[in-house]
N, C-alpha and C positions, 0 to 999 in steps of 0.2 A: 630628423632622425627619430625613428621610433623608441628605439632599442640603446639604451646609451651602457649596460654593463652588463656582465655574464659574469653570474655565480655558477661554479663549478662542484661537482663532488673529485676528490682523488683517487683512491683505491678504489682499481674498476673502470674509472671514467680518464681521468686525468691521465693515471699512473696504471701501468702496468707489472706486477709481481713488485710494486711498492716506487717503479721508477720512471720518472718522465722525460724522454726523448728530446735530444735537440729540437730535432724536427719540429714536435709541437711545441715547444718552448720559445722558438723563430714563430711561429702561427701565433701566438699568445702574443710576441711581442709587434708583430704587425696589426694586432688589432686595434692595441694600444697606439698605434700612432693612427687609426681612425679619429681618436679623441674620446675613445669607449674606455671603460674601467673594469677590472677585475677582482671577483670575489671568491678565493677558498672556501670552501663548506666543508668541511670534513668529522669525522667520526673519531681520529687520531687525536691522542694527547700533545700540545704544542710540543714540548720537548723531543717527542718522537721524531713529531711531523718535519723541524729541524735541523732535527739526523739524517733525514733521509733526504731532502730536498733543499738546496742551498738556494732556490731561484722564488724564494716568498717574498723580493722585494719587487716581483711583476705585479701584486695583489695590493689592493689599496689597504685590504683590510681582508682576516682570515677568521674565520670562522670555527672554532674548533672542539670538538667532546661531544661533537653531535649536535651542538647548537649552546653548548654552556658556556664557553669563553671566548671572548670578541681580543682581536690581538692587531697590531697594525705596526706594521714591520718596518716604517720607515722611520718610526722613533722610539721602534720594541716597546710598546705597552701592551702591558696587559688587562683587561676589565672582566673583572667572573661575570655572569648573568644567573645565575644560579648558585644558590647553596654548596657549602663544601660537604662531603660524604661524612657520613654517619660513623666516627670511628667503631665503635661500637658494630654496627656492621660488619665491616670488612672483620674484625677479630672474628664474627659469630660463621662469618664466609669458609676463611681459613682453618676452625674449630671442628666444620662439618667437612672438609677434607675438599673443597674445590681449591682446582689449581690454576696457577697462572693466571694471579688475581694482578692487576694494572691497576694503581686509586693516580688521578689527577687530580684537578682545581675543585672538581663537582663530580665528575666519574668515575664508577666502578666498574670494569671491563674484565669478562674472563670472555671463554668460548664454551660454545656444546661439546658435552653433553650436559654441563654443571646446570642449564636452566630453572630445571624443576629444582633443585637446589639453591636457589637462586630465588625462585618466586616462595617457595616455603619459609624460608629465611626470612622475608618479606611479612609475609603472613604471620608468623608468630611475633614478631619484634614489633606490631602494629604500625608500620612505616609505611608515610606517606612518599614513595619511589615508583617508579614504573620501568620496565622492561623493552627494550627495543632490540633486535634484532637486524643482524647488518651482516649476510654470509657466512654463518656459522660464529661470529660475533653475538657476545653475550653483553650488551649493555644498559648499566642499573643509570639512569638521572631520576633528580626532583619531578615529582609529574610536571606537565606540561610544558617542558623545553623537549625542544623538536628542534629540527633544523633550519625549521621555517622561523622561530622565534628567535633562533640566533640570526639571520638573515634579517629578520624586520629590523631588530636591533641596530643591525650594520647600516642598513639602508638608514633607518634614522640618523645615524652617524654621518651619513656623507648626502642628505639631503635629499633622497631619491625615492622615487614612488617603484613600488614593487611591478605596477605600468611598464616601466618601460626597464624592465629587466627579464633575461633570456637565460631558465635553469637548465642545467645538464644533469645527468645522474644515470646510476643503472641497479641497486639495489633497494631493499625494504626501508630501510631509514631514509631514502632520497624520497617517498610519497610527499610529505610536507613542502618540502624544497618545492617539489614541480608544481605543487596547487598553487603554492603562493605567485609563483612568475608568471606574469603575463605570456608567456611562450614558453611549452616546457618542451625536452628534450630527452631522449632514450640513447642511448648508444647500443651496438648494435647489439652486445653481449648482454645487456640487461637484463634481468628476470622478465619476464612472460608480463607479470603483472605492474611491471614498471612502465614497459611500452606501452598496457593498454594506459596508463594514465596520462601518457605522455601524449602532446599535440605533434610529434614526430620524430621519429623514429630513424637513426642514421644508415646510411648501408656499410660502416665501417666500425670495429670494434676499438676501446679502450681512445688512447691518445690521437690515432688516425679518425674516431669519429669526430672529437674535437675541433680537428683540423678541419673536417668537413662542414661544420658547422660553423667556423669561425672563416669559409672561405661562401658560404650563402651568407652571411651576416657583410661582409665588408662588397658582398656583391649585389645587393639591392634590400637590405635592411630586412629579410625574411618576407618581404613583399609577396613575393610568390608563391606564399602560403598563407593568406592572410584570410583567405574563406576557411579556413581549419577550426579560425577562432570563433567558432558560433557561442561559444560559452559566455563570451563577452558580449555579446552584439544588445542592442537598448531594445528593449521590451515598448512597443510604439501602440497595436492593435491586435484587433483580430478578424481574420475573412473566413468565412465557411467555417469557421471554431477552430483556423488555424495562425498562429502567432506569428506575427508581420515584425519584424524588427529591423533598425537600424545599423549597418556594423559601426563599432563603438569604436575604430581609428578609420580617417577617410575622409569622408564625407564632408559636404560644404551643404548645407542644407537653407534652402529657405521657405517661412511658416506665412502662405499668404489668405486675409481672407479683413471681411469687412468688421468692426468691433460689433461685439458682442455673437460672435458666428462663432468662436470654440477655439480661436485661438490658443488662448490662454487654457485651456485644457491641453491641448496637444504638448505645448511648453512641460507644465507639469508633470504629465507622464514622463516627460524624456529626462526631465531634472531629475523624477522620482527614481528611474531606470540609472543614471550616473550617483546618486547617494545608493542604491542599493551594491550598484559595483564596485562601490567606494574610488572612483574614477572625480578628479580635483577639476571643479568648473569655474569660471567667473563669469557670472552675469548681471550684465549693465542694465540698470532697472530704472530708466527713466522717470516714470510715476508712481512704484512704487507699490507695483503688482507684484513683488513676488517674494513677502518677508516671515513667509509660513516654513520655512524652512528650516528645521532645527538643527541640520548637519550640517548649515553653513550660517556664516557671521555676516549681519547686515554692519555694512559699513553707510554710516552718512546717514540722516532723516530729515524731516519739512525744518529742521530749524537747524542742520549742522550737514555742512557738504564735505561730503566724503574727501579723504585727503590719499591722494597719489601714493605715498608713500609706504602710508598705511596700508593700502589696500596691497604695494609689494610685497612689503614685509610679510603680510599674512600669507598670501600664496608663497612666500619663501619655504614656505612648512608644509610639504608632500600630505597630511591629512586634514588640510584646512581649505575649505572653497568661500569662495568671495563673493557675496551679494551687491554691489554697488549701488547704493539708492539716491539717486538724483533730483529726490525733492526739494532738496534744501537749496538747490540754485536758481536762478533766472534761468528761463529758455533759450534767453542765445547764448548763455556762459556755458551750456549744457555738451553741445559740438566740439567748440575745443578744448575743455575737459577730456573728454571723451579722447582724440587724439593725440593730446599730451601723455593719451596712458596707453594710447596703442603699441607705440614703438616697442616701451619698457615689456610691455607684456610680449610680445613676441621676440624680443631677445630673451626673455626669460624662459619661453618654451625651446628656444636652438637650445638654452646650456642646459635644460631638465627638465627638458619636455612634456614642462607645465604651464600653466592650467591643462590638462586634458581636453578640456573641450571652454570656448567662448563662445557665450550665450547674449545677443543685442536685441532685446528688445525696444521699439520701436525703434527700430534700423532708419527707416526713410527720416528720423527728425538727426540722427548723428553723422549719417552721411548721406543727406539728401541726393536728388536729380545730378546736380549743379555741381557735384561735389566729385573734385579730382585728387587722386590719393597723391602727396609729395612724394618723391622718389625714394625709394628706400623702404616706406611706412608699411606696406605691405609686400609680405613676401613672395616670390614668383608663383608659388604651390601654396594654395591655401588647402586646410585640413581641418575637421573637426571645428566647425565655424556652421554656429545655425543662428538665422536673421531673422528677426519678425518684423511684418511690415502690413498694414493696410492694402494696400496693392500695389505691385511692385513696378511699374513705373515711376512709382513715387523715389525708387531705390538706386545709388550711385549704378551706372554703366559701366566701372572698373569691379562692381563686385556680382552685377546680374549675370556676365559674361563666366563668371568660374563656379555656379551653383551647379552642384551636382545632382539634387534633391530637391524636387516642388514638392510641397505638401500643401493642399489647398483647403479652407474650408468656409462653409458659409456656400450662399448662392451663387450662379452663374460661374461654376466651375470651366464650363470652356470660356467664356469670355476673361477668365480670369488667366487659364493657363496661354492663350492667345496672344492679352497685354503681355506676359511674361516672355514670350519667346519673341515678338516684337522689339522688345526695349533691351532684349539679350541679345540680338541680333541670328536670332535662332531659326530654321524652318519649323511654319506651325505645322504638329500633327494632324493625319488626314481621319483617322479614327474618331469614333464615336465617344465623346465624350461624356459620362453620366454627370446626371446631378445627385447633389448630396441632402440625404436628411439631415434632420438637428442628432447632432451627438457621433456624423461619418467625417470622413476627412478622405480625401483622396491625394497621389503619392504616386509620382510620376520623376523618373528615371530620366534626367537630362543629356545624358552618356550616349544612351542605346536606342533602338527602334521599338522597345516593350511598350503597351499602352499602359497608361495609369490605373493603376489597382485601387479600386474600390474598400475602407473597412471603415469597422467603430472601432473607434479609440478607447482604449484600453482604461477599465474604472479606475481613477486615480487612487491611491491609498488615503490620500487626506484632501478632502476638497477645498479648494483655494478661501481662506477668510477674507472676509469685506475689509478692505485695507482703510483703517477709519484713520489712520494719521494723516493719509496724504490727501484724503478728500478732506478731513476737517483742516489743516493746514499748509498742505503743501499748494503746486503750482498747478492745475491743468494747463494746458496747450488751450489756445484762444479758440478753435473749434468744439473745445467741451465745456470751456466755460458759457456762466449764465450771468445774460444781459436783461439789464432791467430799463426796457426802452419806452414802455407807456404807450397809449393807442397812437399817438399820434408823432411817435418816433424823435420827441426834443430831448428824451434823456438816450446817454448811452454807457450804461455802470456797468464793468465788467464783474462780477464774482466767479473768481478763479478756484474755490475751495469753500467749503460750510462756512465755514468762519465769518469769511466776508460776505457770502449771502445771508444770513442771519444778519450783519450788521446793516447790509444794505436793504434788507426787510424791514429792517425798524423806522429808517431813515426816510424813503422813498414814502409821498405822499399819496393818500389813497387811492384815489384815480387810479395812479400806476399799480400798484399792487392788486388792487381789482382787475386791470384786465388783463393780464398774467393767469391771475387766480383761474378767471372766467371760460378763459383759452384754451387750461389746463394745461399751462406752460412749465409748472413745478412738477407736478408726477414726469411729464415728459422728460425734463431733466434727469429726473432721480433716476427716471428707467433705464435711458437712452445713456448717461455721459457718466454718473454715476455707478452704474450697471445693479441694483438697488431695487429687485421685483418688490419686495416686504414695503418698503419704504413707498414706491410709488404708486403700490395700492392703497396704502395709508393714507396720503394726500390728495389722493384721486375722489376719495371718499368725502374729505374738505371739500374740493374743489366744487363737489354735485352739489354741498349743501344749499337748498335755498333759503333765501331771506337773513344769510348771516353775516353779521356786520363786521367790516373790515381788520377791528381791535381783536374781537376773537379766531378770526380764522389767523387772524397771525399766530395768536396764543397758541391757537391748535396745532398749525405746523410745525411752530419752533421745540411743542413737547414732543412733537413725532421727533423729530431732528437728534433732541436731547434723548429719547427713549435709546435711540441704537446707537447715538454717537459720540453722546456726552461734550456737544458743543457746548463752549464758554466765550459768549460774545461778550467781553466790557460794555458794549455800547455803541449805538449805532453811528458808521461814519458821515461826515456831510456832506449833506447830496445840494449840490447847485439845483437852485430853484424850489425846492423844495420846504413845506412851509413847517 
């Protein structure tokens, strides 16, 4: 479920000439038993609101003065969010002869014509207040309470990301309300300029539009409106100088292409596109690519594994997203890690349809080939789920089978989308498949009969930093580690991380070290596993030297090593055989 509550306005939306109908008050309470919640937003001072409407115990929580006091009716408190009125004011209001002056908790409420009275008043007294406007409604708050700040308030209150909430409104003071929700809503009679801001617009006025909204919500979750939302959708590329985006509820995507081919750019764009929406992600970050991100908390490093709990807790909190860094564990403790937190997080998203979006990089090491999901672990409809993977045979058959979205990148683009629909058990496409330059991606449509759209990926806002803790300490995968096997293949050392090649550089006796050196088996490294252009031309440079003796060309790599990464070897470990 997308949509888990509906904030309402009342006079106008809700209520009619100040009162609301059985009718929609049965609509109110059948939503309620979807499992949805309900939010008041009103302009009304509580004690009015009160008077007029005994049915505030359908609202988890009420909104009220326009956004200044948060009220929660099933254990009557009340909490200001703003400043109480300016006594002094209101005497200088009623002095100047406006009438029908209302003071609440934090509000001052008259009507038109008294405004320019109103804002003068303002003007001389040097007061920091603002003006809002709500149908011939003259209302004085503290600047910046809006309805939308009492609204985030509440959502903070009851754990809820403004995501997955559905505004209603039809006047001037409802503008904030509908930015702030993920779905916003007009009723029929709204001002002209409410519609245009609304994502739709009802064909029934006041309490009937309500109902009509509240009978497309419990009838496919606003589904069938969900192309509306282009405002949301992830910012991915660009074709012909036109911007290629992801929609940002949906999608099951997966990111396939060989390393160092742009992967990890593609990732970033779409991470950078979910902090710009402020949309709550968790991504699983195996080795420990992805800790540039200032909008979210690395959980776990090369020396402390992330903890389950922690990592809930944090997503417990609608404006916090989760990095998960998996270097601090062994490689096979890696997988079932991984699905000891699967469950949790996806009951976490049924009750608050959060994380917005899971993000796994190297998918093929968490749920390999081989890998069958236990019953339950994933849910029948997967959504908002992107995988990275090397190439995706590598990738469970319980989750190739529900990708909505290939993005490919790197060489041999049809061989790649081929394997994919092979191991998906899909028909391959008969069309022309392009190949891709450094820096495109191509992005093809699992659903439908469209060919795969050609772009370049969109310039990231910050380019990925050289992640030096997990090369200097953490784990590589036995593929990117460097072995130190000598011509004649009697040693076989692994070094998994700087650390331990530095150590095992010291150790290793010259023979072996020279023909490494010779092979140019170190820049290779650096370039290829490390991903480390700066670096591997550094030692490439070593490597050409002629006539240099084995004690200094160590010398010289391990200051290259130390230049950019501030390795601290203790001392070299003991190598068998070696003198």
């Amino acid at each position: 479920m997308r949509y888990l509550a509906l904030a309402t306005d009342y006079d106008g939306t809700l209520a009619l000439h100040g009162q609301v109908d059985e009718t929609t008050i049965e609509s109110l309470e059948r939503l309620l038993a979807t499992g949805r919640r309900l939010i008041l937003v009103t302009g009304r001072e509580l004690d009015e609101l009160q008077s007029v409407f005994p049915r505030l115990d359908l609202f988890e929580l009420v909104v009220a003065e326009n956004g200044a006091l948060l009220y929660r009716p099933a254990t009557k408190e009340s909490k200001p969010l703003a400043e109480p009125p300016n006594p002094e004011f209101v005497d200088e209001l009623r002095r100047r002869g406006v009438e029908r002056i209302s003071v609440g908790h934090s509000i001052v409420a008259t009507w038109e014509p008294h405004e320019n009275a109103v804002l003068e008043t303002i003007r001389d007294l040097g007061l920091d207040l603002q003006v809002i406007f709500n149908k011939g409604a003259v209302m004085v708050l503290p600047s910046g309470v809006t309805k939308a700040t009492g609204l985030a308030a509440a959502l903070d209150a009851m754990s809820l990301s403004s995501h997955n909430v559905v505004g209603i409104g039809d006047a001037e003071n409802d503008h904030a309300l509908l930015k702030l929700c993920e779905f916003s809503v007009a009723v029929e009679n709204a001002l002209p300029a409410v519609k245009e801001t609304a994502d739709l617009t009802t064909e029934a006025d006041h309490g009937a539009g309500v109902r009509e909204l509240v009978e497309r919500l419990v009838l496919d979750d606003l589904a069938s409106y969900a192309e509306r939302l282009v405002r949301h959708n992830l910012l991915l590329g660009q074709r012909d100088g036109d911007d290629v985006c992801l929609a940002a509820f949906g999608p099951t995507v997966l990111i396939c292409g060989p390393s160092g081919s742009g992967k990890s750019t593609a990732v970033t764009r779409l991470v950078e596109s979910l902090v710009d929406l402020k949309y709550q992600f968790c991504l699983i970050d195996p080795e420990g690519d992805y800790e540039t991100f200032d909008e979210a908390l690395v959980l776990g490093s090369p020396n402390l594994p992330p903890s389950p709990d922690k990592v809930l807790e944090l997503l417990g909190k609608p404006g916090s997203s989760a990095i998960v860094n998996l270097t601090g564990m062994k490689i096979p403790d890696r997988p079932p890690f991984f699905l000891s937190l699967l469950g949790p997080l996806f009951q976490l998203r049924t009750h608050t349809g959060r994380p917005h979006w899971l993000v796994l990089d190297e998918a093929h090491h968490l749920m390999p080939a081989d890998w069958g999901p236990p019953a339950g672990v994933l849910p029948e409809q997967l959504h908002n789920l992107l995988l990275i993977t090397v190439h995706p045979d590598l990738l469970s058959p319980a989750l190739l089978g529900r990708i909505d979205t290939l993005l490919i990148v790197g060489a041999n683009t049809a061989g790649t989308l081929k394997s994919f629909c092979e191991a998906a058990g899909a028909d391959v496409p008969s069309y022309a498949v392009p190949e891709l330059e450094p820096g495109e991606l191509l992005m093809w449509s699992c659903r439908g009969d469209s060919p795969p759209v050609k772009m370049r990926v969109h310039i990231c806002r910050t380019e990925r930093r050289r992640h030096r803790r997990k090369y200097v300490e953490g784990e590589l995968p036995p593929d990117r580690s460097f072995y130190f096997r000598g011509r004649d293949q009697k040693l076989n050392l692994r070094a998994q991380n700087m650390k331990v090649f530095v150590q095992l550089a010291e150790g290793v006796d010259d023979a072996t070290w020279e023909h490494h050196l010779r092979q140019g088996d170190y820049s290779t490294w650096f370039r290829e596993a490390i991903k480390d252009d700066d670096l591997a031309a550094a030692v490439a440079e070593i490597e050409q030297l002629a006539g240099i003796k084995p004690t200094e060309s160590r010398q010289r790599v391990r200051a290259a090593l130390e230049r950019d990464y501030m390795v601290d070897a203790p001392g070299p470990l003991p190598v068998p055989g070696a003198d």
